[in-house]
C-alpha positions as a Markdown table, in Angstrom:
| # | Residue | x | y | z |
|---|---|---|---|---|
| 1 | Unk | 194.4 | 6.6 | 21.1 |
| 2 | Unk | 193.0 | 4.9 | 18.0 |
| 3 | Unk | 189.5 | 5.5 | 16.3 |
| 4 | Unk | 187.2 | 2.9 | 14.1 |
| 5 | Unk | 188.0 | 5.1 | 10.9 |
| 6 | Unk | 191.8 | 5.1 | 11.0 |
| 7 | Unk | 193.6 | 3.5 | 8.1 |
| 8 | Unk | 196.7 | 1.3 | 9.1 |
| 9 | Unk | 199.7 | 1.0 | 7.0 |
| 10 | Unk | 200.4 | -2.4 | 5.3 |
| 11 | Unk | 203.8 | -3.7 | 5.4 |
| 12 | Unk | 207.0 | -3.4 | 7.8 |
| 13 | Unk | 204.9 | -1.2 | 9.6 |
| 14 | Unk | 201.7 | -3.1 | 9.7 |
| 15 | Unk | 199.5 | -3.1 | 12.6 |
| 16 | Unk | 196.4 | -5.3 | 13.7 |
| 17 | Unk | 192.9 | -4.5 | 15.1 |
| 18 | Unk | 191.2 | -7.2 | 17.0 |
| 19 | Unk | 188.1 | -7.3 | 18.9 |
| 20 | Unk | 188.4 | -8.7 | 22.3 |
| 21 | Unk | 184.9 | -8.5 | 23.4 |
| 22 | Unk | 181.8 | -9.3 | 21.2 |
| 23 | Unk | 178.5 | -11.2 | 21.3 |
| 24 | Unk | 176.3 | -13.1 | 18.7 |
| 25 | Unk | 172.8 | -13.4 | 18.5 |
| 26 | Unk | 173.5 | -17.6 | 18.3 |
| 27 | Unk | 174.0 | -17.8 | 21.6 |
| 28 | Unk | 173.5 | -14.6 | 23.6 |
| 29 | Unk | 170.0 | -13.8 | 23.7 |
| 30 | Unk | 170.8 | -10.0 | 24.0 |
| 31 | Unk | 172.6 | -9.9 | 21.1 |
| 32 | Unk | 171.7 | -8.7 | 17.7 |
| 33 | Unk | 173.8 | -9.9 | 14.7 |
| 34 | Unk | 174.4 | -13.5 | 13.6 |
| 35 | Unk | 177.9 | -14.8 | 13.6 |
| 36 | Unk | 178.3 | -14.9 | 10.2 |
| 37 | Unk | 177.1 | -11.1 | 10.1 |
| 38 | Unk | 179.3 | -10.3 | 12.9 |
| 39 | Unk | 182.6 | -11.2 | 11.3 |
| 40 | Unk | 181.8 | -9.9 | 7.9 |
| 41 | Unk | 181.2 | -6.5 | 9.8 |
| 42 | Unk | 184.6 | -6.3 | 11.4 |
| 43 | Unk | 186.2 | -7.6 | 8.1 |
| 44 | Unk | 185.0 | -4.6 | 6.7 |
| 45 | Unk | 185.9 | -2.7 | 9.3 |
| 46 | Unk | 189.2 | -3.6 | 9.0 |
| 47 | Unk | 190.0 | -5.9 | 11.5 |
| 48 | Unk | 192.7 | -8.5 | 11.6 |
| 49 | Unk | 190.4 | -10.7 | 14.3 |
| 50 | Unk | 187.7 | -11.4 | 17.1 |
| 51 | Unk | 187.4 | -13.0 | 20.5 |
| 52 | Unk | 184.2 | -14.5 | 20.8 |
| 53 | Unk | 182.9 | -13.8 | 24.3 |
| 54 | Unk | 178.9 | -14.6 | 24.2 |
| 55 | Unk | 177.3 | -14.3 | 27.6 |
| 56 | Unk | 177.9 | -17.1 | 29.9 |
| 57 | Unk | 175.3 | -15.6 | 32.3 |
| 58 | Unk | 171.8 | -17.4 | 33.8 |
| 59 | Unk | 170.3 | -15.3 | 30.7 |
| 60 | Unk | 172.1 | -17.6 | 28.2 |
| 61 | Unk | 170.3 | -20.8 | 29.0 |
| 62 | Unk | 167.3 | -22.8 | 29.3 |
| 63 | Unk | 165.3 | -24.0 | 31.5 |
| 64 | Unk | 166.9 | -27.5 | 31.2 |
| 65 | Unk | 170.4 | -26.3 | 30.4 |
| 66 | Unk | 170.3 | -25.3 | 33.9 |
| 67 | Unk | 170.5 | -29.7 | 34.7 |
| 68 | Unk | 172.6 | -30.7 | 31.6 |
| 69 | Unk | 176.1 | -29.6 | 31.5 |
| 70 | Unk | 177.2 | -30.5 | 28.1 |
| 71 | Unk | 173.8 | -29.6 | 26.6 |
| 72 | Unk | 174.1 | -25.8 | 28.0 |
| 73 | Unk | 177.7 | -26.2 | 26.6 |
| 74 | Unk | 176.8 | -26.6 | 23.6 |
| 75 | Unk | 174.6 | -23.9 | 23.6 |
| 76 | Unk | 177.4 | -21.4 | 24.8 |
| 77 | Unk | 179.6 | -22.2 | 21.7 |
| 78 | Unk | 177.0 | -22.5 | 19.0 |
| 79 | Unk | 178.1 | -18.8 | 18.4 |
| 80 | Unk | 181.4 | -18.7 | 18.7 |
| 81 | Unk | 181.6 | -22.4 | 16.1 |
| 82 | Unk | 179.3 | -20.6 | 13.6 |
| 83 | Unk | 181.8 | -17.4 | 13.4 |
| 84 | Unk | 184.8 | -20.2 | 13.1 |
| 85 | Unk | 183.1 | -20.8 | 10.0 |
| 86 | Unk | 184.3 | -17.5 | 8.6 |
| 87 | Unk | 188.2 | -17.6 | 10.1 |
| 88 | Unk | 190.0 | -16.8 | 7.2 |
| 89 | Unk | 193.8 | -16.9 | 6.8 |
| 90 | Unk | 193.6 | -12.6 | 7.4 |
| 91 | Unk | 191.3 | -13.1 | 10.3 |
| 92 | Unk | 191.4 | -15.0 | 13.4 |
| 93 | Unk | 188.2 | -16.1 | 15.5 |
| 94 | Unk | 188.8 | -17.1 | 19.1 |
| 95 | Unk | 187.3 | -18.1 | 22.3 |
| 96 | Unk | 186.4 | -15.9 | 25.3 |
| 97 | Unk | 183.7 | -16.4 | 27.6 |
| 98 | Unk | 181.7 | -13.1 | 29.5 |
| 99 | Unk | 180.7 | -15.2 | 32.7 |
| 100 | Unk | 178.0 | -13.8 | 34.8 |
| 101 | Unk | 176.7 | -15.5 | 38.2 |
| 102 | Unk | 173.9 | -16.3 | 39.7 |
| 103 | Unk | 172.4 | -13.7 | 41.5 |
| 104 | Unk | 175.3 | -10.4 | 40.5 |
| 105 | Unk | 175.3 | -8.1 | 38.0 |
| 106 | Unk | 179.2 | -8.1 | 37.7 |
| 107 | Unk | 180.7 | -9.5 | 34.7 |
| 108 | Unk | 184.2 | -11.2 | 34.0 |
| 109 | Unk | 186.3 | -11.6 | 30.6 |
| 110 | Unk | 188.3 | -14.5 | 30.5 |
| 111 | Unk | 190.8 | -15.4 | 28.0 |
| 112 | Unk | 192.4 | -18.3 | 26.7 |
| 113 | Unk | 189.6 | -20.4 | 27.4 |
| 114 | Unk | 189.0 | -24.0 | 25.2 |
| 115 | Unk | 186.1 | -26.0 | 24.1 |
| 116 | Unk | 187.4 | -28.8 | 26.1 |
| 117 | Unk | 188.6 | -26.6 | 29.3 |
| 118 | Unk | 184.6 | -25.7 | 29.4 |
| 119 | Unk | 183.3 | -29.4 | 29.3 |
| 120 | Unk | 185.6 | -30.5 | 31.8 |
| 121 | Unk | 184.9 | -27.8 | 34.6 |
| 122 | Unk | 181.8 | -27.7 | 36.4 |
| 123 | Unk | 178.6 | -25.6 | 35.6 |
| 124 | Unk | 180.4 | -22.2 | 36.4 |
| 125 | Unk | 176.7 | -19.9 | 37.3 |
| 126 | Unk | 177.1 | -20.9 | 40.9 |
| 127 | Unk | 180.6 | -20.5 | 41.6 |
| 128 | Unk | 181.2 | -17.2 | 42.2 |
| 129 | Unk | 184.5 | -15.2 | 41.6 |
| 130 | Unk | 187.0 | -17.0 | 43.9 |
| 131 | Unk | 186.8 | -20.4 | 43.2 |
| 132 | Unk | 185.9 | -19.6 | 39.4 |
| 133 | Unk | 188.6 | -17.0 | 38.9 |
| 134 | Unk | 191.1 | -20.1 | 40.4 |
| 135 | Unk | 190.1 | -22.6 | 38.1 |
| 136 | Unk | 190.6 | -20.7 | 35.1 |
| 137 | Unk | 193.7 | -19.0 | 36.2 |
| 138 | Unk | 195.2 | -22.4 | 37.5 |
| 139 | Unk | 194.4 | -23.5 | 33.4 |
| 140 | Unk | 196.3 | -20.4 | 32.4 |
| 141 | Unk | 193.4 | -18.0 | 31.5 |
| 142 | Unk | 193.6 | -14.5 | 32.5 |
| 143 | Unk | 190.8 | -13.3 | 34.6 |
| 144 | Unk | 189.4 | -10.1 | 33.9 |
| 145 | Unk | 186.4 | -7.6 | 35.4 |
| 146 | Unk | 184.1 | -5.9 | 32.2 |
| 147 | Unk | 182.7 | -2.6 | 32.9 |
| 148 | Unk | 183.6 | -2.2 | 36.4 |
| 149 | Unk | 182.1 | 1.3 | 36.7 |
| 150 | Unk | 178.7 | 0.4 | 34.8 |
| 151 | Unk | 175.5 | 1.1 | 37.0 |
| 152 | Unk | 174.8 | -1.7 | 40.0 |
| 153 | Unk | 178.5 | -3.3 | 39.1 |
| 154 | Unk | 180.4 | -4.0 | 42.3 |
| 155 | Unk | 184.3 | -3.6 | 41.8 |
| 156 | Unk | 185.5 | -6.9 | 42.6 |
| 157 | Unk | 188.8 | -8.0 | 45.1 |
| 158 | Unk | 191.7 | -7.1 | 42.7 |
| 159 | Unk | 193.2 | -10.3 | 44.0 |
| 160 | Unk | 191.1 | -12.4 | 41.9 |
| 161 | Unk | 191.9 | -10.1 | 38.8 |
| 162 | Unk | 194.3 | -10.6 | 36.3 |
| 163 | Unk | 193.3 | -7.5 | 34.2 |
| 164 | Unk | 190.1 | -5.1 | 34.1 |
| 165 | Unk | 188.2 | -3.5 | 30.6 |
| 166 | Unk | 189.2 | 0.2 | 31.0 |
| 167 | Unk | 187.4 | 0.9 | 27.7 |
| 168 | Unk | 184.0 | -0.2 | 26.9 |
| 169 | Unk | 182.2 | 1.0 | 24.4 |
| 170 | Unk | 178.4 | 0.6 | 26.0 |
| 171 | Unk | 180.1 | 2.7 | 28.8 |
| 172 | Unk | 180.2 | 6.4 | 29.3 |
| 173 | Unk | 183.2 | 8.3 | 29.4 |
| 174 | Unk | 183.1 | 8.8 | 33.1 |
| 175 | Unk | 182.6 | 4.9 | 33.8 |
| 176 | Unk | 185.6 | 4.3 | 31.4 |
| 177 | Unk | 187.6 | 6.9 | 33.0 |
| 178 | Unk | 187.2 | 6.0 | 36.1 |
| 179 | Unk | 187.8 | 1.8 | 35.3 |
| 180 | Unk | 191.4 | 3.0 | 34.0 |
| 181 | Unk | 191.9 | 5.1 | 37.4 |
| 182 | Unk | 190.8 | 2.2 | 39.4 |
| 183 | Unk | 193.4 | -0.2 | 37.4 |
| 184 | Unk | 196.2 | 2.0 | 38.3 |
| 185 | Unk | 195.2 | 2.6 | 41.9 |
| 186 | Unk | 195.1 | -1.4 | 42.7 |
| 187 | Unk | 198.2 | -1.7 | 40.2 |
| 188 | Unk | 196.3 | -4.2 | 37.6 |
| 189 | Unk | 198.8 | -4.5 | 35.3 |
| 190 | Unk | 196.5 | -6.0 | 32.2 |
| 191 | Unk | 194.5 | -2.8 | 30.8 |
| 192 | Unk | 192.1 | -4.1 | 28.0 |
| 193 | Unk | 189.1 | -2.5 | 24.7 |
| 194 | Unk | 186.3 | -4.0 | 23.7 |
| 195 | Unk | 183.5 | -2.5 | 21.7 |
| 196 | Unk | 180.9 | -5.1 | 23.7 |
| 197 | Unk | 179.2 | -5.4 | 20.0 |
| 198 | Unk | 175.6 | -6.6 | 20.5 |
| 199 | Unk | 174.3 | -5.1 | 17.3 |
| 200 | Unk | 175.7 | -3.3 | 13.9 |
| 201 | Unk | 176.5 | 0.4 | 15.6 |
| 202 | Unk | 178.4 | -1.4 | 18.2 |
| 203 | Unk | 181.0 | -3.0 | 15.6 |
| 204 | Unk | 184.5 | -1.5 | 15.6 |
| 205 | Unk | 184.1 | 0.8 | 18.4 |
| 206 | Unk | 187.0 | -0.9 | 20.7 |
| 207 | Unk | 189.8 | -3.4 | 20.9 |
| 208 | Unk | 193.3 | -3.3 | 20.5 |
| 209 | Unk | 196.1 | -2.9 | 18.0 |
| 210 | Unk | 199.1 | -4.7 | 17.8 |
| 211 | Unk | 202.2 | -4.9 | 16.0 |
| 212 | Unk | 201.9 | -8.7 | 15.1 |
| 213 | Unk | 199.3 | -10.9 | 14.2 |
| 214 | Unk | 197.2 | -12.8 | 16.9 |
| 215 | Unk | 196.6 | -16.7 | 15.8 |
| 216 | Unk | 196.6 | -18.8 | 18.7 |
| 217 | Unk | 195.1 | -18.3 | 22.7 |
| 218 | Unk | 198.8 | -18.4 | 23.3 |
| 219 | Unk | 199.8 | -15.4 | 21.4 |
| 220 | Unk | 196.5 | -13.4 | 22.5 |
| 221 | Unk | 197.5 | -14.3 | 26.3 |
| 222 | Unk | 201.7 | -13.0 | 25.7 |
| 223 | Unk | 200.2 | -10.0 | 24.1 |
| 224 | Unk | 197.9 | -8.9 | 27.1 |
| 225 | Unk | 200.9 | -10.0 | 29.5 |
| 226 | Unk | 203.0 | -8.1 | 27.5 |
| 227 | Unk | 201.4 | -4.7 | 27.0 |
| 228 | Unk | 202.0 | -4.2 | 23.4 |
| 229 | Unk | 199.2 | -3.3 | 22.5 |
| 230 | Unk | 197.1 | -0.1 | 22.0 |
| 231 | Unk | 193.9 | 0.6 | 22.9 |
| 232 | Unk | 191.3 | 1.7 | 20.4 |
| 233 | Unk | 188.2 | 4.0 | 22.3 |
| 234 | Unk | 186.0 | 5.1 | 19.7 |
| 235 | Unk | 183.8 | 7.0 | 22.5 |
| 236 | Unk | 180.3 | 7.8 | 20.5 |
């Protein structure tokens, strides 16, 4: 177990913090910090990266978003490209999406996602878990449940999981707890952190630590596959 304050060694030994669940105020209307904001707050806080995962949810977009595709595209990654900005040779920004549907409360992490991959599939609000968790998973994402635990959240068929948030930092201790006993009674292998960072005191809270650095989708998605990683649950 890993707090926000711990000091990592540099060299041989090195290991990485990155966040795996954050939000900016560019594109998720709940959210508090620009982009530019966000990643010089985890820079500081000694992080080695960030996965952009603003709110694909019916709260994101506009009233005529809802009947332009690429337009409420565009929105969704005005965040995320405004915190590219920042990427740095000692700090990776990727993509991520938290999708919401129409009409649930649950939310889902997925990973490995593209610019591209989200033009070319349908407007995803009215898809639902099964068909949505198929396309992404056919595309190689992983498919994950946030905050299973969290008040009015409905645990969704493992079958359509490929990994569930057992730490979230918005969550209390007994929602976490419970997420991580609910993984290991439905044997869901992929066990993830995230601080959910919406506004300053949220930065730094959660993620996971590695022993090598994370560049690419590619080398996020073998490190959740893989399980080397730690978990960092800096439970306020």
């Amino acid at each position: 177990m890993y707090n926000n304050k711990e000091i990592y060694n540099k060299g041989a030994n090195m290991e990485y913090k990155y966040e795996i669940h954050a939000h900016t105020k560019n594109t998720s209307r709940c959210g508090q910090l620009d982009a530019e904001e966000l990643i010089k707050k985890y820079k500081e806080a000694g992080y080695s990266g960030i996965v952009i995962t603003d709110h694909y949810s019916p709260m994101t977009f506009h009233i005529s978003e809802f009947f332009n595709k690429k337009k409420a595209i565009d929105h969704f990654l005005h965040g995320y490209k405004k915190a590219k900005e920042f990427e740095t040779e000692d700090f990776s920004v990727l993509l991520g999406v938290e999708l919401r549907f129409y009409a649930t409360v649950n939310d889902y992490l997925i990973y490995g996602v593209n610019e591209d991959m989200l033009y070319e599939l349908p407007f995803l609000l009215p898809l639902y878990i099964k068909k949505a968790s198929k396309l992404f998973r056919e595309r190689g994402c992983l498919f994950l449940q946030a905050h299973p635990f969290r008040q009015f959240i409905r645990r969704a068929n493992p079958k359509y999981l490929d990994g569930v948030e057992v730490f979230n930092a918005k969550s209390t201790k007994e929602e976490n707890d419970n997420s991580l006993k609910w993984a290991e009674e439905n044997n869901i292998k992929i066990r993830t952190s995230g601080s959910d960072c919406h506004r300053e005191t949220g930065v730094g809270l959660g993620g996971i630590v590695t022993k090598e650095p994370i560049k690419t989708n590619d080398d996020l998605l073998r490190i959740l596959k893989s399980g080397n990683y730690k978990l960092i649950r800096s439970q306020k």
